[in-house]
LOTI-30830 format. One record per atom (N, C-alpha, C): residue number from 1; residue in three letters; atom name; x, y, z. Coordinates in Angstrom, 1 decimal. Layout:
N
(NUM, ALA, CA, (X, Y, Z))
...
***
This chain:
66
(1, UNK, N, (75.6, 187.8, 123.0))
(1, UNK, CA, (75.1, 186.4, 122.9))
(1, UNK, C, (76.1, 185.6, 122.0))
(2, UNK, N, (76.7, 185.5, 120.8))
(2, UNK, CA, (77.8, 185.4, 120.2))
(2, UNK, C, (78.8, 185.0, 120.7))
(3, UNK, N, (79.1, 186.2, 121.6))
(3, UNK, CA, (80.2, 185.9, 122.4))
(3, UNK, C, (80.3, 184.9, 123.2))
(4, UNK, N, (79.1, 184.8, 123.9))
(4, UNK, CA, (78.7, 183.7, 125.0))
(4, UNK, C, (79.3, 182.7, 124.1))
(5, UNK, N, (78.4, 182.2, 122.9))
(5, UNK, CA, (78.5, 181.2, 121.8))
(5, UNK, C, (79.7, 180.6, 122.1))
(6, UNK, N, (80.8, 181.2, 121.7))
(6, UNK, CA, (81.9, 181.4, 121.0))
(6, UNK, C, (83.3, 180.6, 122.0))
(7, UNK, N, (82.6, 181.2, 123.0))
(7, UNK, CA, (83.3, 180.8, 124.2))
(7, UNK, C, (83.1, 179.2, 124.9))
(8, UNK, N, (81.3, 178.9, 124.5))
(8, UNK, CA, (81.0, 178.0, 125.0))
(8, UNK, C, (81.5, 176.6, 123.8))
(9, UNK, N, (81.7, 177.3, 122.7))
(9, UNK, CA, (82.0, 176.7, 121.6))
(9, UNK, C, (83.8, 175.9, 121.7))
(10, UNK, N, (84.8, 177.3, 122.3))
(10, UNK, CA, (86.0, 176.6, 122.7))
(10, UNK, C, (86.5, 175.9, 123.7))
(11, UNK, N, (85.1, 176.0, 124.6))
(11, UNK, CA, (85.5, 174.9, 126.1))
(11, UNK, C, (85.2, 173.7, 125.4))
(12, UNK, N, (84.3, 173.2, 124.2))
(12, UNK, CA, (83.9, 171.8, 123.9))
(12, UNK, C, (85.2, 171.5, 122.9))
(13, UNK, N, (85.6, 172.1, 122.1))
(13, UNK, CA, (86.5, 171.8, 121.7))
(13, UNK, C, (87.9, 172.2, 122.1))
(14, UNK, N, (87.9, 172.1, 123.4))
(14, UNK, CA, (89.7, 172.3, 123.8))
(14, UNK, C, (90.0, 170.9, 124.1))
(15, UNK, N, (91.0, 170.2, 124.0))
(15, UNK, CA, (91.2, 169.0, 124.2))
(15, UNK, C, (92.4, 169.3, 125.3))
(16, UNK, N, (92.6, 170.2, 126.0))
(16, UNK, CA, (93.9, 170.2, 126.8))
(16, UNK, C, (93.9, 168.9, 128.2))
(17, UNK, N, (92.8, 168.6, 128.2))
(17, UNK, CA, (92.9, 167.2, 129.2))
(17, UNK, C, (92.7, 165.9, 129.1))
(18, UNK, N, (92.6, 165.8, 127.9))
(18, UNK, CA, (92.9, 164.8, 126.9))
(18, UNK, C, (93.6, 163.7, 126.9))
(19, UNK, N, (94.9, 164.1, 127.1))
(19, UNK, CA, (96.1, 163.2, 127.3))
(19, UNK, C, (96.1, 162.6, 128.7))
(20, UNK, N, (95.9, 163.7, 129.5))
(20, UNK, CA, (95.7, 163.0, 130.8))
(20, UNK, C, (94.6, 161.9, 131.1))
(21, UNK, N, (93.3, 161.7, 130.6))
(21, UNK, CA, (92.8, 161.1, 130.9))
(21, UNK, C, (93.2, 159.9, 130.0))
(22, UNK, N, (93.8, 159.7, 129.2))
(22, UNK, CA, (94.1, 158.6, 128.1))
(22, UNK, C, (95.4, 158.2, 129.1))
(23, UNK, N, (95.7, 158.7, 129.8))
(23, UNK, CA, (97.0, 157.7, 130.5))
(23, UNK, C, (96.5, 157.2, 131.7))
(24, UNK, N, (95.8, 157.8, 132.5))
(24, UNK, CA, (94.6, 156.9, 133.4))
(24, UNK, C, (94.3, 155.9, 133.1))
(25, UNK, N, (93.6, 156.3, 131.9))
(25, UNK, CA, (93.0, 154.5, 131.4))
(25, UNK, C, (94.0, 153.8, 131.0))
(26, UNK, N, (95.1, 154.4, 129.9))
(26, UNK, CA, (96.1, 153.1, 130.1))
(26, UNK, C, (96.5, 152.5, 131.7))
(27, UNK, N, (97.3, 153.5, 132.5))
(27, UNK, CA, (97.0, 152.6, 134.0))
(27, UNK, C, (96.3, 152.0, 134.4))
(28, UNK, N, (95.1, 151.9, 134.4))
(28, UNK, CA, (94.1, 151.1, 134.8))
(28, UNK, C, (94.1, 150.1, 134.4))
(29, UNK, N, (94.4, 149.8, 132.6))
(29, UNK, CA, (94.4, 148.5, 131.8))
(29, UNK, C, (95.5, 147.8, 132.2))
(30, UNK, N, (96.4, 148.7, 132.5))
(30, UNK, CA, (98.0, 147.8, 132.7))
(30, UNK, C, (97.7, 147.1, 134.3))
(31, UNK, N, (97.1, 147.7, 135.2))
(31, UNK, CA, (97.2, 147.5, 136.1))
(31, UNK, C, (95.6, 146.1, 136.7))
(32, UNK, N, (94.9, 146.4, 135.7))
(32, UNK, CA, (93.8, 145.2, 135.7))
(32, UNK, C, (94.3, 144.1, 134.8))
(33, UNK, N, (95.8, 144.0, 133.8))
(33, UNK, CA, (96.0, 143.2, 133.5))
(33, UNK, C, (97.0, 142.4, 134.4))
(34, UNK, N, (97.7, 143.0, 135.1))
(34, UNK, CA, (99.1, 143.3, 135.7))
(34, UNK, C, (97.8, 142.0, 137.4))
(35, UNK, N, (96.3, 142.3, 137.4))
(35, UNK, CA, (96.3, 141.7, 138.3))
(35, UNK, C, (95.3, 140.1, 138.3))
(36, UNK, N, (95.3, 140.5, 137.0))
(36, UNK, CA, (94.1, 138.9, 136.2))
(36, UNK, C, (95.7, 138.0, 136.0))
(37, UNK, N, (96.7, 138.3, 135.6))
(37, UNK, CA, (98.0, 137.7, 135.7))
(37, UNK, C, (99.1, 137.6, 136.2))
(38, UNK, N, (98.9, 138.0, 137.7))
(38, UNK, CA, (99.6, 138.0, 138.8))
(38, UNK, C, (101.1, 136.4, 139.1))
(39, UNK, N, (99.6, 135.4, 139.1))
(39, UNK, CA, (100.5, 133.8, 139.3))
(39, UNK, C, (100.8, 134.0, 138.1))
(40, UNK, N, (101.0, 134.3, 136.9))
(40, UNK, CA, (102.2, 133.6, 136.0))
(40, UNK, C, (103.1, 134.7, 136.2))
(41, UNK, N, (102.8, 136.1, 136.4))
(41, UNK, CA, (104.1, 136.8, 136.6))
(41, UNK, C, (104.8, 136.6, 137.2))
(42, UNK, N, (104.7, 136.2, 138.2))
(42, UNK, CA, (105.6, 135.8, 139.6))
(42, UNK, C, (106.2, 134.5, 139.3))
(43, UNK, N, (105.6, 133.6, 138.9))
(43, UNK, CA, (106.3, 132.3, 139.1))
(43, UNK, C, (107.5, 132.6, 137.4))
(44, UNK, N, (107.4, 133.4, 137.0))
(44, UNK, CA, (107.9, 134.1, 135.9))
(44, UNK, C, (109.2, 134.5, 136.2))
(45, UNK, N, (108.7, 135.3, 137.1))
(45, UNK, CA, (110.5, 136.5, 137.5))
(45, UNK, C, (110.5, 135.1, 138.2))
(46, UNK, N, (110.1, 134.5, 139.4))
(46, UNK, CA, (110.6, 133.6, 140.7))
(46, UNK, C, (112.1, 132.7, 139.3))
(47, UNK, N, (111.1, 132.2, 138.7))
(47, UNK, CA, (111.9, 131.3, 137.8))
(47, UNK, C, (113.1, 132.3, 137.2))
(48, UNK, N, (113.2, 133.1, 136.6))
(48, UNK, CA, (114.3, 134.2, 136.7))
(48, UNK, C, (115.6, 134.0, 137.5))
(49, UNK, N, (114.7, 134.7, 138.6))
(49, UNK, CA, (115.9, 134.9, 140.2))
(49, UNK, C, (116.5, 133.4, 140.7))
(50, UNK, N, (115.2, 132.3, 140.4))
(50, UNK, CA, (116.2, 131.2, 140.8))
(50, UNK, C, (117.1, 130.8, 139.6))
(51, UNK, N, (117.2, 131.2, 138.5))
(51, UNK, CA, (118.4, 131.0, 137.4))
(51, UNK, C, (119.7, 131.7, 137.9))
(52, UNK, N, (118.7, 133.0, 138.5))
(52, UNK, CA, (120.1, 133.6, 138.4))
(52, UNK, C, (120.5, 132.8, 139.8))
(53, UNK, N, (120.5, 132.8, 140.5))
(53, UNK, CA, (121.1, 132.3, 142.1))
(53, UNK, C, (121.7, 130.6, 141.8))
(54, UNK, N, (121.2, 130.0, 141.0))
(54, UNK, CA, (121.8, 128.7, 140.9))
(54, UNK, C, (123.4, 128.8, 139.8))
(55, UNK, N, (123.3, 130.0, 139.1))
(55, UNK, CA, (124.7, 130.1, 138.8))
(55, UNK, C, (125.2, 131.1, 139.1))
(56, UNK, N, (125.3, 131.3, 140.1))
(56, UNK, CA, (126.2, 132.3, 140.9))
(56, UNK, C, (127.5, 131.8, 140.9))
(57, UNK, N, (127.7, 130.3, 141.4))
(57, UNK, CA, (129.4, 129.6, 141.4))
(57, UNK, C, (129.5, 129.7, 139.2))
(58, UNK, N, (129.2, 130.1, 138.7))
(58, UNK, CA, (129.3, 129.7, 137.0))
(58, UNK, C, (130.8, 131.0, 137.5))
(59, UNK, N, (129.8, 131.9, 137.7))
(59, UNK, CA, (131.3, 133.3, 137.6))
(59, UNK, C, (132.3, 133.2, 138.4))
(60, UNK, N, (133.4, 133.2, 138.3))
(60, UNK, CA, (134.5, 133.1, 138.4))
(60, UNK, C, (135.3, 134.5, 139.0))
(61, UNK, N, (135.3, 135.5, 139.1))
(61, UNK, CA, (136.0, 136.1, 139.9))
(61, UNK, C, (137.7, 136.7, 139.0))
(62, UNK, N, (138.4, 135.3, 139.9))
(62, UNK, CA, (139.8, 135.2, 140.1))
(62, UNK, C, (140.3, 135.2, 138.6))
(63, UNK, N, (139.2, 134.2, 137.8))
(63, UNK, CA, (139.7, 133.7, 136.3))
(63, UNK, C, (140.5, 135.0, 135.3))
(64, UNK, N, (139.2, 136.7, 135.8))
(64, UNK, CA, (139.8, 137.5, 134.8))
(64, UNK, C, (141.2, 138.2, 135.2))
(65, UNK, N, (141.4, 138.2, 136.5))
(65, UNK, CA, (142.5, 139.0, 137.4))
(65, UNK, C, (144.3, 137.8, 136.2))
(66, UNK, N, (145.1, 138.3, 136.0))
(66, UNK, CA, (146.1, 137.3, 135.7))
(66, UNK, C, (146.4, 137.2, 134.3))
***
């Protein structure tokens, strides 16, 4: 009976899946935040990529060759 005890005593305190469930929930948090803020992320990077595409003629190429 002890032994039963003993045994039932180190299944409640093993924490070996622990971590895994703590990174679930962060995924879930990133990913429920990732979708309450969807329109400002996008218009976010959008605003980005059109920076970068409107100076594409800025770089020069030929300038460093010489």
């Amino acid at each position: 009976m002890l032994k039963t005890y003993w045994k039932i005593q180190a299944i409640l305190e093993s924490k070996d899946g622990f971590g895994t469930i703590e990174l679930i929930l962060l995924i879930c948090v990133l990913i429920g935040l990732a979708l309450m803020f969807k329109d400002t992320i996008v218009d976010f990077v959008s605003g980005i990529l059109d920076n970068i595409s409107n100076q594409g003629g800025v770089f020069d190429p030929g300038a460093i060759v010489g």
